[in-house]
C-alpha positions as CSV (number, residue, x, y, z in Angstrom):
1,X,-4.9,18.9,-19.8
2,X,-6.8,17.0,-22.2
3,X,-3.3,15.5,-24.0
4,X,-2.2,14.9,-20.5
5,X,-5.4,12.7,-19.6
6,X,-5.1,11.0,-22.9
7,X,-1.4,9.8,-22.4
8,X,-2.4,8.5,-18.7
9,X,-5.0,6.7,-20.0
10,X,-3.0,5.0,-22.6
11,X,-0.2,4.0,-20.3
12,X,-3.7,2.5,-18.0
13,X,-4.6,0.8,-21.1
14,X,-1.1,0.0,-22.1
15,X,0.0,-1.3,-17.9
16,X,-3.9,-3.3,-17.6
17,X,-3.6,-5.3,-20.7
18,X,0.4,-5.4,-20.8
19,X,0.2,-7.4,-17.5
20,X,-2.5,-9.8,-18.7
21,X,-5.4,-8.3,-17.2
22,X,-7.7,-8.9,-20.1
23,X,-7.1,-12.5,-20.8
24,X,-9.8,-12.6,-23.3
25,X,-8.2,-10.5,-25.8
26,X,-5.2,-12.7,-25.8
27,X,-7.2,-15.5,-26.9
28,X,-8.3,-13.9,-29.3
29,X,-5.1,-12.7,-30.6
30,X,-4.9,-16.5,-31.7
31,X,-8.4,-17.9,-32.2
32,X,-10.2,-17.3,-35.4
33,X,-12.6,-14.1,-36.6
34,X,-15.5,-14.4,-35.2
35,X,-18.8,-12.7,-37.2
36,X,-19.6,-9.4,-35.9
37,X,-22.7,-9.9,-34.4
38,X,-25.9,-7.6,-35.7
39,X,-26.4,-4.1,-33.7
40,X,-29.6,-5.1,-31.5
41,X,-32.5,-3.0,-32.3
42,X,-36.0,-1.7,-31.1
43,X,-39.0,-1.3,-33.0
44,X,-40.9,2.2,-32.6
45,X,-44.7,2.0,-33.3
46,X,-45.0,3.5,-36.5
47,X,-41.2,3.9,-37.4
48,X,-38.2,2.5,-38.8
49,X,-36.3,0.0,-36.1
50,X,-33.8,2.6,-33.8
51,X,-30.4,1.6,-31.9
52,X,-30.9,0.1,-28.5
53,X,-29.6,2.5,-25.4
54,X,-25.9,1.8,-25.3
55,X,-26.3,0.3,-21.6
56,X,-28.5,-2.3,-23.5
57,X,-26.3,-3.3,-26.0
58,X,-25.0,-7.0,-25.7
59,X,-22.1,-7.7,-24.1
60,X,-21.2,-10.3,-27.1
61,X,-21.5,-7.1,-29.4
62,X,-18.2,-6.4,-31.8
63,X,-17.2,-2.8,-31.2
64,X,-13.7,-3.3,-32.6
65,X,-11.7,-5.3,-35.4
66,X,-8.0,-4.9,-35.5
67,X,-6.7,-7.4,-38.1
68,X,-8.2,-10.9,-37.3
69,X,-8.7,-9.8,-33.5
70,X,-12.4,-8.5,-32.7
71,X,-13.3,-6.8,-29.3
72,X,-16.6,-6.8,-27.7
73,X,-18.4,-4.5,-25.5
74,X,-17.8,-7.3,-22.7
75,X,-14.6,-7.2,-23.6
76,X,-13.9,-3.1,-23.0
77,X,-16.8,-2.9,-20.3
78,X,-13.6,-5.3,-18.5
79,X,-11.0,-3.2,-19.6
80,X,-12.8,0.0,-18.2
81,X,-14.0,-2.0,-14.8
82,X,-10.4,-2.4,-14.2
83,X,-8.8,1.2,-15.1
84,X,-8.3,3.7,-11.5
85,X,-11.0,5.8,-11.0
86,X,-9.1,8.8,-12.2
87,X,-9.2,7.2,-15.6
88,X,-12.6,6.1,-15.5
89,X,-13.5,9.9,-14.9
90,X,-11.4,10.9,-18.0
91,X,-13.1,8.2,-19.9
92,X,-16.6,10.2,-18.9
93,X,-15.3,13.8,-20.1
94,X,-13.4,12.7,-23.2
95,X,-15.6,9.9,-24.6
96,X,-14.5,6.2,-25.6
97,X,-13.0,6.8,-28.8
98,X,-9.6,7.8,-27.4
99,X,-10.1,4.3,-25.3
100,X,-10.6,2.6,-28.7
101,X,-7.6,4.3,-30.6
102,X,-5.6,3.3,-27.8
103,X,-6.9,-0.6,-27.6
104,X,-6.6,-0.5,-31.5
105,X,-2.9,0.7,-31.2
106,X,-1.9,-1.7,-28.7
107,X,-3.3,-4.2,-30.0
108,X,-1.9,-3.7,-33.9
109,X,1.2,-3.5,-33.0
110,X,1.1,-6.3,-30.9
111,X,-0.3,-8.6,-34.1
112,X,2.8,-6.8,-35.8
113,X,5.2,-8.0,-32.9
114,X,3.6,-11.6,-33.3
115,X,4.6,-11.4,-37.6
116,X,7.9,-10.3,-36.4
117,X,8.4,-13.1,-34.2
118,X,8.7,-11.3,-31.2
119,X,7.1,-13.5,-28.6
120,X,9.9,-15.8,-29.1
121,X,12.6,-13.0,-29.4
122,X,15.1,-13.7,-25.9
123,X,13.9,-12.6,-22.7
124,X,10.2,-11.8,-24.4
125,X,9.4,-15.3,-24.1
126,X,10.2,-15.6,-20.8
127,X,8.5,-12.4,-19.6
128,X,5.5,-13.4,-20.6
129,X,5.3,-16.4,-19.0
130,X,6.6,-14.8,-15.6
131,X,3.5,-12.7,-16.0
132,X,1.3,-15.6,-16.4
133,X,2.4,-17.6,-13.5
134,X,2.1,-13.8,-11.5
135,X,-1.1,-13.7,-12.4
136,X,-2.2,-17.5,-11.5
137,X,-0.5,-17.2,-8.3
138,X,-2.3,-14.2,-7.1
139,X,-5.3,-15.6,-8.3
140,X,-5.0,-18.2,-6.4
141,X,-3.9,-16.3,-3.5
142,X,-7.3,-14.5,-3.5
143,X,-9.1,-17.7,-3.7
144,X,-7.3,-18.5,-0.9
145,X,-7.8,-15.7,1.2
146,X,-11.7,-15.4,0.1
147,X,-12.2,-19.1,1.7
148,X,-11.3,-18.3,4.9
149,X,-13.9,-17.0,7.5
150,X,-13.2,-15.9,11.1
151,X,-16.4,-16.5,13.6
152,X,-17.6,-14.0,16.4
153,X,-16.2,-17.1,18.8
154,X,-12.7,-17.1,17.6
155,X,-12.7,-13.4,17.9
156,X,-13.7,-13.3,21.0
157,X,-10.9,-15.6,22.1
158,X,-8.3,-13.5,20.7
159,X,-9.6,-10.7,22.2
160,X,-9.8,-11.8,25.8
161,X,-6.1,-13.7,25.3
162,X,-4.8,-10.4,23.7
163,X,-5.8,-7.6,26.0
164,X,-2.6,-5.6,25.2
165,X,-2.8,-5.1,21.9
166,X,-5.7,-3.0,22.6
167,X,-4.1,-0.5,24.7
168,X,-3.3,2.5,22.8
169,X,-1.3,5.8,24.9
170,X,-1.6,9.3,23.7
171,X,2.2,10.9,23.7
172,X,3.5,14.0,23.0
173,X,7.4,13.5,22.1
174,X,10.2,15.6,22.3
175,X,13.7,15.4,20.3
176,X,16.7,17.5,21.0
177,X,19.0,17.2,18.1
178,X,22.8,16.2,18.5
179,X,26.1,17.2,16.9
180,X,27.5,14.6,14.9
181,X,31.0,13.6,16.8
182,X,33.7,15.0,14.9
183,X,31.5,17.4,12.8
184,X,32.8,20.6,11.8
185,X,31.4,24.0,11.9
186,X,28.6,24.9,11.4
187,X,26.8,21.5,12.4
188,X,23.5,21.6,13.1
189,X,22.5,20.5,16.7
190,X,23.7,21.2,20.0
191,X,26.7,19.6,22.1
192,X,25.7,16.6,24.4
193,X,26.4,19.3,27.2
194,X,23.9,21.9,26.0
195,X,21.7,18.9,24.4
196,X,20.9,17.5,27.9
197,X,21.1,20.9,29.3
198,X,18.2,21.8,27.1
199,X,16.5,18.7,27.8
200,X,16.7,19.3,31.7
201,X,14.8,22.5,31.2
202,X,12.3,21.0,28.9
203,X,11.4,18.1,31.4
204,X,11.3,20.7,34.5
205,X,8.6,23.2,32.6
206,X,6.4,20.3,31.7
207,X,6.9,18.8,35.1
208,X,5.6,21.8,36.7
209,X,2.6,22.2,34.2
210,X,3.7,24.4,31.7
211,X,1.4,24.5,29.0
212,X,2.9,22.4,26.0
213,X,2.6,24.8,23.6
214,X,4.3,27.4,25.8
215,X,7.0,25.1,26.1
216,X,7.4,25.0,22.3
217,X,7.1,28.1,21.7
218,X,10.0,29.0,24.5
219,X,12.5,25.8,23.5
220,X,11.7,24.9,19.4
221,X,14.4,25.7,16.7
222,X,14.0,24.4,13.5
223,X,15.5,21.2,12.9
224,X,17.0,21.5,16.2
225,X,14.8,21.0,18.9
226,X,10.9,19.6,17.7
227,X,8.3,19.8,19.6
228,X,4.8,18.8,18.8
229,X,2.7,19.7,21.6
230,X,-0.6,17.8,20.0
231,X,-0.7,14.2,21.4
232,X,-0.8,10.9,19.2
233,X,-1.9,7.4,20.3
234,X,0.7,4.8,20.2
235,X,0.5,0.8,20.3
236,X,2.5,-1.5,22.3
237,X,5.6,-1.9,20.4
238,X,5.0,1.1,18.2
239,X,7.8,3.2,20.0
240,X,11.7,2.4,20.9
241,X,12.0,-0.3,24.1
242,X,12.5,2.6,26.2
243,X,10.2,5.2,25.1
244,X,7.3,2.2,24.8
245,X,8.2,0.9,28.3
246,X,7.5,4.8,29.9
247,X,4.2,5.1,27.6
248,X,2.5,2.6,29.1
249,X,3.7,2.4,32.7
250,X,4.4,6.2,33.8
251,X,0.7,7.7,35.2
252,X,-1.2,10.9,33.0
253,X,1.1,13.9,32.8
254,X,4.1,12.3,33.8
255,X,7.7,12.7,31.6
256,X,9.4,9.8,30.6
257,X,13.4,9.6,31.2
258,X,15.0,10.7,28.0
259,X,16.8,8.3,26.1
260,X,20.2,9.6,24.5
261,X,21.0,7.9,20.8
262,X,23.9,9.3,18.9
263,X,21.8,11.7,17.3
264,X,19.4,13.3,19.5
265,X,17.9,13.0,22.9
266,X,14.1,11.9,23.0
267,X,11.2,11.7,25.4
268,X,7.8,12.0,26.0
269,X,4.8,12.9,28.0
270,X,2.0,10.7,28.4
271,X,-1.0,12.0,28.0
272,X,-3.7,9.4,28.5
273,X,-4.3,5.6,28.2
274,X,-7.4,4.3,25.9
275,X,-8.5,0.4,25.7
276,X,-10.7,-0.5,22.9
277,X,-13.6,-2.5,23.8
278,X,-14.4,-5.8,21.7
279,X,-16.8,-4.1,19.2
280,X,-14.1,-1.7,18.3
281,X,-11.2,-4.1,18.1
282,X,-13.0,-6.7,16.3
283,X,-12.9,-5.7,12.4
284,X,-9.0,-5.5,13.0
285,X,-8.9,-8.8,15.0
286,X,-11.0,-10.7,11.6
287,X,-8.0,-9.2,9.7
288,X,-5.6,-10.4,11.9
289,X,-7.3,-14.2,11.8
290,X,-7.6,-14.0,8.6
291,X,-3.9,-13.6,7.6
292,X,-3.3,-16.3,10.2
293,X,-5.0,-18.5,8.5
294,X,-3.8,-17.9,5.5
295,X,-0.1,-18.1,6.6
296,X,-0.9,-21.3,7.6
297,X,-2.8,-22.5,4.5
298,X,0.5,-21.5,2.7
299,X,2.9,-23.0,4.7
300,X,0.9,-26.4,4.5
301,X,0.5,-26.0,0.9
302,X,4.5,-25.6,1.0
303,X,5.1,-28.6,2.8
304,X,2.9,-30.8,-0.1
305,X,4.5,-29.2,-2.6
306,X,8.5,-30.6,-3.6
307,X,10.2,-27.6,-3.7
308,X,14.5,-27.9,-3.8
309,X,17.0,-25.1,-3.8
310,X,20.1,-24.9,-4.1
311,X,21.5,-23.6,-0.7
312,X,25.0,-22.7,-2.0
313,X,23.1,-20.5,-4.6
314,X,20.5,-18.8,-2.6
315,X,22.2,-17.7,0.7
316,X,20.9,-15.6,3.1
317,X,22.1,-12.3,3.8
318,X,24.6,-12.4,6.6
319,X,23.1,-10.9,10.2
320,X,24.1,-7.0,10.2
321,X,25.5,-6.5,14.0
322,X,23.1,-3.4,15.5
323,X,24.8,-0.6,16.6
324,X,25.2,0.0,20.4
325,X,22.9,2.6,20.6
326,X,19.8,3.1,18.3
327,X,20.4,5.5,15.6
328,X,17.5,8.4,16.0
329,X,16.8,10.3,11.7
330,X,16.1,13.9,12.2
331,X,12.3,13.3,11.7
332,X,10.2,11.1,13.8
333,X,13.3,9.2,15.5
334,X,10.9,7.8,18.6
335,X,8.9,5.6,16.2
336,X,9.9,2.1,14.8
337,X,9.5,1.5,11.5
């Protein structure tokens, strides 16, 4: 475990500073030494001077030479700030020196690649410089998106000009797995005779209250017919046209028409309807704002900026025809993705 922890932490190491994350260290990759500054100490009355705490220590502190190169404490106290938290706890049961070996590592061998002439080797060169512009864009994208604010006002507006998207409808579906046509035996699935036959009875147990759970344990066969007789809120838009159309207008209890797709035959039960007040809807409503806004920051900073392609080269995809019917996967086929 300990060997394991130690080779995730060096790819962390390896991935954080590989992508530019520690910008500091590549300046100093190029910039001269700089003195290691003097270990800060306290005095003790009546004693030689003692090391500071380690939380004291300054952040301008050398903790590392490698060659020219010379790492503060700033400069891993960033490096750790900006590993996951699984790393940060292996940082706190195996100590920093493994974090050091591994900065020392990378960072010799990258002095090495620099002797070698590696930064301008093909396709090096150009990497690196696709990393920095990744890095300033999304840098700026943040900028961009920690500018905008959303008030209570505009959220209120959304909110009473959006009522629908707060509807939610708790569901219960049903899918009755198809043959494929043409399939030879053994195919998993029933004929569209015994499919609808199957759904008929379904729909006529639920219809006359059959508890759901009864109904699944009297029709389910694995990967045949699923049932889940537990309930799960949809949104508007969240389920196939027909399937969403029944959720929202067909009363508590009621069973939606089933809708046939070349692989199964699916419907539903409504269960219950829910609206979310304001207070509730409101955090997701900033979001929403927020990414307006920002959309439209983007698209004005596209229109000021002189950006050419070459149509001929960069074509879009031609339109893929839909099939006739929508295709239902084994798993889940009600739900859009």
């Amino acid at each position: 475990m300990k060997h394991q922890n130690l080779r995730q932490l060096s790819l962390a190491i390896i991935m954080l500073v590989g992508l530019g994350v520690s910008a500091a260290f590549a300046q100093q990759l190029s910039s001269p030494a700089k003195p290691a500054a003097a270990t800060p100490t306290v005095k003790k009355a009546g004693t030689e001077t003692a090391p500071m705490p380690s939380a004291a220590i300054s952040p301008e502190k050398v903790v590392l030479k490698v060659g020219e190169a010379q790492v503060t404490k700033g400069d891993i106290d960033f490096l750790v700030s900006n590993l996951k938290p699984q790393d940060q706890h292996n940082l706190t049961t195996m100590g920093m020196r493994p974090l050091g070996d591994e900065y020392a590592r990378m960072l010799m061998l990258s002095q090495q690649a620099l002797n070698d002439h590696l930064d301008s080797a093909p396709g090096i060169r150009e990497r690196i410089q696709l990393q920095r512009e990744q890095m300033l864009a999304q840098a700026e994208y943040q900028k961009m998106a920690g500018e905008i604010k959303v008030s209570p006002e505009e959220i209120t507006q959304y909110f009473s000009t959006h009522q629908l998207e707060f509807e939610t409808a708790e569901v219960r579906e049903f899918v009755i797995r198809k043959k494929a046509e043409g399939a030879k035996e053994p195919a998993i699935g029933f004929s569209p005779q015994e499919a609808q036959a199957k759904v008929d009875s379904m729909r006529k147990a639920l219809a006359a209250g059959t508890d759901p759970k009864k109904v699944k344990q009297d029709f389910e066969i694995a990967n045949v017919v699923m049932i889940d007789p537990e309930p799960h809120p949809v949104k508007r838009g969240q389920l196939l046209p027909p399937l969403d159309k029944a959720a929202f207008e067909l009363k508590d209890g009621q069973v939606s028409e089933p809708m046939d797709t070349p692989q199964a035959i699916v419907f539903l039960q409504v269960v219950g309807h829910k609206s979310q007040d304001e207070k509730e809807a409101a955090s997701g409503i900033e979001n929403t704002l927020k990414q307006q806004k920002l959309d439209a920051g983007l698209a004005d900073l596209k229109k000021k900026t002189n950006i050419w392609m070459d149509d001929d080269y960069f074509k879009a995809q031609a339109a893929v025809t839909p099939a006739s019917a929508p295709q239902a996967p084994a798993a889940g086929p009600a739900q859009k993705n």
